[in-house]
N, C-alpha and C positions, 0 to 999 in steps of 0.2 A: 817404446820398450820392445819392439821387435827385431832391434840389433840385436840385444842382450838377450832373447830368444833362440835365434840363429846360432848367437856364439854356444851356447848350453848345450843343443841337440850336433853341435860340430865337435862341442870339445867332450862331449858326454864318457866316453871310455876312456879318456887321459884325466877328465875333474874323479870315476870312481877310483881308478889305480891311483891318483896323489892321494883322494881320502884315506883308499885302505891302507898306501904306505903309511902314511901318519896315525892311524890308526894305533895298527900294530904295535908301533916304536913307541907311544905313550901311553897304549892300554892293555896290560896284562892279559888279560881275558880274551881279547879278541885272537890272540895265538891259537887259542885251541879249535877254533873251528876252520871250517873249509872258507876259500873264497866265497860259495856261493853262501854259504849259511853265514856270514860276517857281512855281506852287503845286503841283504835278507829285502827288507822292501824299498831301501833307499833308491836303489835305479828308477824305480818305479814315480819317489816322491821327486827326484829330478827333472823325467821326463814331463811329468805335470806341474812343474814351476815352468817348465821351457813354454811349455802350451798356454800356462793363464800367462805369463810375460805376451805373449804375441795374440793373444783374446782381449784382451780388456786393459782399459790406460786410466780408470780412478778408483783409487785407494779403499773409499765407501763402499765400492760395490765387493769389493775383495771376500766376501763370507758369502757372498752370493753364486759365486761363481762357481759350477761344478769341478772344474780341476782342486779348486780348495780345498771341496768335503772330501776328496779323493786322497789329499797328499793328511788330511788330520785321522780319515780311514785307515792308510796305510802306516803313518804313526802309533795309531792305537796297537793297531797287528805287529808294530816291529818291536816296542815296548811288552808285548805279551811273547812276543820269541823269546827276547832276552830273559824274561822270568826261567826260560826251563833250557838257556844257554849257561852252563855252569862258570860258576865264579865271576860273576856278574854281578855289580851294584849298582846302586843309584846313580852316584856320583858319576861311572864310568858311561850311562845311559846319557849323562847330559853333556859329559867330553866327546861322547860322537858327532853331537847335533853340532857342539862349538866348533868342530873340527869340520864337519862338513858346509859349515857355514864360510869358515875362512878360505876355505878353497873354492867355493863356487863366488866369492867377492876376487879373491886375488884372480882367478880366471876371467871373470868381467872387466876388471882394470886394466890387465894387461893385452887386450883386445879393445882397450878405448870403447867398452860399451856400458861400463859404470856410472851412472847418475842418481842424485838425488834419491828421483821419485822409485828406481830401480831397488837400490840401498834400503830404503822405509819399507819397501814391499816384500824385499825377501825379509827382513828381519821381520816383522810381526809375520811372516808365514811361519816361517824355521821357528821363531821361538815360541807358539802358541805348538805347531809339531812338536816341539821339546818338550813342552808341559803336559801335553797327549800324550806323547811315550812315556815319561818318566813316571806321572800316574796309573797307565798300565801296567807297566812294571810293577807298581805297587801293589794293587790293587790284586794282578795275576799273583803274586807269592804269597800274600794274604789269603785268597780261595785254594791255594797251594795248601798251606797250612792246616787250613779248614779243614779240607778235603781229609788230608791225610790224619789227623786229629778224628775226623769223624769216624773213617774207616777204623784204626787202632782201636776205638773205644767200643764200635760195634765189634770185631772181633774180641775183646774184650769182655765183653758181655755177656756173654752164650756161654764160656764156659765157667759163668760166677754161677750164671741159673742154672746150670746144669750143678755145679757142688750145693748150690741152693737146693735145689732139688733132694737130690741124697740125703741131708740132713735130714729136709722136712719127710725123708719117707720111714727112714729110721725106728724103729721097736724094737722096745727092748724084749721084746719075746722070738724075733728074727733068729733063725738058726747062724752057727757060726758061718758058718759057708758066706750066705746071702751076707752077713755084715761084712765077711771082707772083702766081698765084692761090691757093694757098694763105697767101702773106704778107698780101694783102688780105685772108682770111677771118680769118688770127690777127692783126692790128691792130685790124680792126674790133672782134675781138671785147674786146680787153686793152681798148682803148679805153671799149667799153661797161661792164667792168668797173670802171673808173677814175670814170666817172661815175656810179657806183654807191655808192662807196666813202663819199662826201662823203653821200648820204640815210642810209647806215647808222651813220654818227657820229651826226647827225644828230637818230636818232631815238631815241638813251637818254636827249635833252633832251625829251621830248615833255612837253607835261602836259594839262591837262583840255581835251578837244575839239579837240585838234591833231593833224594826222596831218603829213605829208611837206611838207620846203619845196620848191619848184617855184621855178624860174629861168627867167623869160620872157626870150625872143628876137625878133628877125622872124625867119621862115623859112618854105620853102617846103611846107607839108605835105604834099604829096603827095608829094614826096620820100620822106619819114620813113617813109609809108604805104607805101609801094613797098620800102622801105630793108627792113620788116617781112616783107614779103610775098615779096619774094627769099631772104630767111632761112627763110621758113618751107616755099618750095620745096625747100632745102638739108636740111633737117633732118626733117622730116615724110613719114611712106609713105605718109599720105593727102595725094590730089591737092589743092591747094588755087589758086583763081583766085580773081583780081582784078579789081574792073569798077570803073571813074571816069570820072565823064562832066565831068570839069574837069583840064585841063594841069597847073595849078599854084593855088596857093593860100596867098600872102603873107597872112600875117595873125600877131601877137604868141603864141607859142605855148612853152610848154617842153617841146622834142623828147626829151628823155631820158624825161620822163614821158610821154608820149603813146604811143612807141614800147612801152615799159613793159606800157601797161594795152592796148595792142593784142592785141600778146603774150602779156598775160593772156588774153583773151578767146580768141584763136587755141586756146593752148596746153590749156585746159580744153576748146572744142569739138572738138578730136582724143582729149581725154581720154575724155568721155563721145559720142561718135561710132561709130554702127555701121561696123563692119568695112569697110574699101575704099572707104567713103563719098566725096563729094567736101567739102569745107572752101571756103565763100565768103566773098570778101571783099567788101564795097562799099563807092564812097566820091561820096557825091552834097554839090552847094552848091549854095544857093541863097541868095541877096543876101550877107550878113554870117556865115550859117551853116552849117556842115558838118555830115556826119550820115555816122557810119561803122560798118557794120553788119558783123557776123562770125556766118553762118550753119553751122548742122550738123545729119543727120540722126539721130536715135536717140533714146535714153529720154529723154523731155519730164521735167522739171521739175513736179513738182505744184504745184497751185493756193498750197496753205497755203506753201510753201516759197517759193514766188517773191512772196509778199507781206513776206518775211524777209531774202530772201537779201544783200541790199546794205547792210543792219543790223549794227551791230557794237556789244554793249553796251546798247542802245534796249530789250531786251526785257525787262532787269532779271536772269531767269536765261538763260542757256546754251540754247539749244535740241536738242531728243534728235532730232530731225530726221536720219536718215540721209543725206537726200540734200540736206543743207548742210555735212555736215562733211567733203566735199573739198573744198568753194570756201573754206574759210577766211579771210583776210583779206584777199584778193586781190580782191575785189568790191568791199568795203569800200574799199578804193583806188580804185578804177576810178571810183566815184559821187564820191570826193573829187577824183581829178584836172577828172573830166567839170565839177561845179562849178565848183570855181577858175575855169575855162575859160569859165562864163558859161551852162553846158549842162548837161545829165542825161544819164543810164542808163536805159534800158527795156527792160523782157523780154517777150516772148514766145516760150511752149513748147505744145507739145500733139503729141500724138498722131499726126496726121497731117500737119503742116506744119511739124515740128522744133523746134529754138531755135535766136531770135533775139536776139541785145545790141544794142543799135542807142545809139550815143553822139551827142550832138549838144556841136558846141561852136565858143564865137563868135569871128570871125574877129579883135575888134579888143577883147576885152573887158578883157583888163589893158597895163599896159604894163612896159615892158623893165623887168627886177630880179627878188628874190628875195620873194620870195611864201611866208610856213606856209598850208598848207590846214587845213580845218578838218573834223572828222566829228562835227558835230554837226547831223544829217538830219533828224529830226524832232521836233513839239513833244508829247511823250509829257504 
């Protein structure tokens, strides 16, 4: 088997250009991404079929052999790209493997180094890899789902307790004033629930690379940001201010989401926030862009982590990261709505000058209607 070795790592950049042409031309999906993000780990599983063909010559030992666990490794992780590569299915995850199966045989054949025991050995590799990806695949849009399902419903939640709340505090001896202020805080809130309701249907449709659909409006955003920031005076023991150096700011936006991922970002910088600390808000424009920044003091963020944390899926496994598993998939939101929006998420953390989120997003970048976003962030 050390012909058909030799040929692999010789014909290695003419076997991925026929796959990815073939690819392409019978798989929908794989158009929308880059070259490098459409061959994602297969070079990889290639070069380790070249190496166990020229290490080992029986069949038995084949699950034994470190290039295997490598090329079933690298399987799992290319089945969990494809989850947050959009318009992606099943079906299309196992016309890769078929496709790169028939090129890596017609390439052995036509180099006279096709045999028997050659044939048997890639086929139980490639298609135990095929059932590794394609279950990844599953399994990744499934915790997709989860994920997002969980988040909606905890958002969801806070502000029922909160019109809970209102009710239960209710007397009928309460001066007018106090009763309309509290009917204003439980409307607002039912209300915020109600437009909740519709992203958590929503999101048991999800499938490869889509996260929350967003319903753009005009509106005024500094509104919505203020709308935030009055709530988060209501609710929060730490002080938290707001600084805008713009009135108002017309531009195509979806306020349920924006409010949302502000929220988010509020709501964890009081999370991880030293004691009595203050909580900043900021919200600067300039030309077509806005840029809204939620500051706090306390334990930074590490290096490794914050190259992660807006990641959901990208990294193949789970990360053991203690100080990513309270941001959960709430972050992962935030980078999708900020996108949609035409903008990004940035962090910075340390030591001495806290963490910072700083969102930017454009004032005219879609227009009115309903919008899927996508989380598919990087080309892995």
């Amino acid at each position: 088997m050390y012909a058909a070795s030799k040929i692999l790592k010789l014909h290695s950049a003419e076997i991925m250009q026929n796959w990815e042409a073939q690819v392409k031309k019978e798989i929908p999906a794989s158009n929308i991404s880059s070259n490098k993000a459409l061959r994602n780990r297969l070079p990889e599983v290639l070069n380790d079929i070249a190496e166990m063909f020229s290490e080992y010559n029986e069949l038995l030992e084949i699950e034994k052999h470190e290039k295997y666990g490598k090329i079933i490794k690298s399987s799992f992780d290319h089945g969990r790209n494809r989850a947050i590569s959009t318009h992606y299915t099943l079906k299309q995850i196992l016309k890769e493997y078929v496709i790169f199966h028939k090129v890596l045989t017609e390439t052995l054949e036509n180099n006279n180094v096709y045999s028997k025991e050659v044939g048997i050995t890639l086929k139980y590799t490639l298609e135990t890899a095929m059932l590794t990806s394609a279950s990844s695949f599953s399994d990744s849009l499934q915790e997709m789902r989860e994920k997002l399902i969980g988040t909606l419903a905890h958002d969801i939640r806070n502000p029922i307790s909160t019109a809970y709340f209102v009710l239960d505090v209710i007397n009928a001896s309460d001066d007018k004033a106090r009763l309309e202020n509290l009917k204003k805080i439980g409307l607002r809130s039912l209300k915020k629930s109600l437009d909740l309701v519709d992203g958590l249907l929503d999101a048991i449709s999800v499938k490869a690379g889509e996260g929350i659909t967003l319903n753009f409006s005009e509106i005024d955003l500094v509104k919505e940001i203020n709308w935030v920031y009055q709530e988060a005076t209501e609710i929060f023991n730490n002080k938290v201010t707001f600084d805008c150096n713009c009135e108002e700011v017309i531009g195509v936006f979806d306020p349920t989401a924006i409010r949302r991922v502000v929220e988010n970002l509020v709501t964890n910088a009081v999370k991880y926030s030293a004691r009595n600390s203050v909580i900043t808000m900021k919200m600067e424009c300039i030309d077509d862009e806005v840029t809204i920044k939620v500051h706090n003091i306390g334990k930074p963020i590490d290096k490794d982590s914050q190259s992660q944390i807006f990641e959901f899926l990208n990294r193949g496994v789970r990360s053991n990261s203690t100080d990513l598993e309270g941001w959960g998939m709430g972050l992962t939101l935030v980078k999708s709505v900020a996108m949609a929006h035409g903008g990004n998420v940035d962090l910075e953390s340390s030591e001495e000058n806290g963490t910072t989120f700083c969102i930017s997003l454009k004032t005219n970048f879609n227009k009115p209607g309903k919008v899927r976003t996508e989380l598919n962030f990087s080309e892995n």
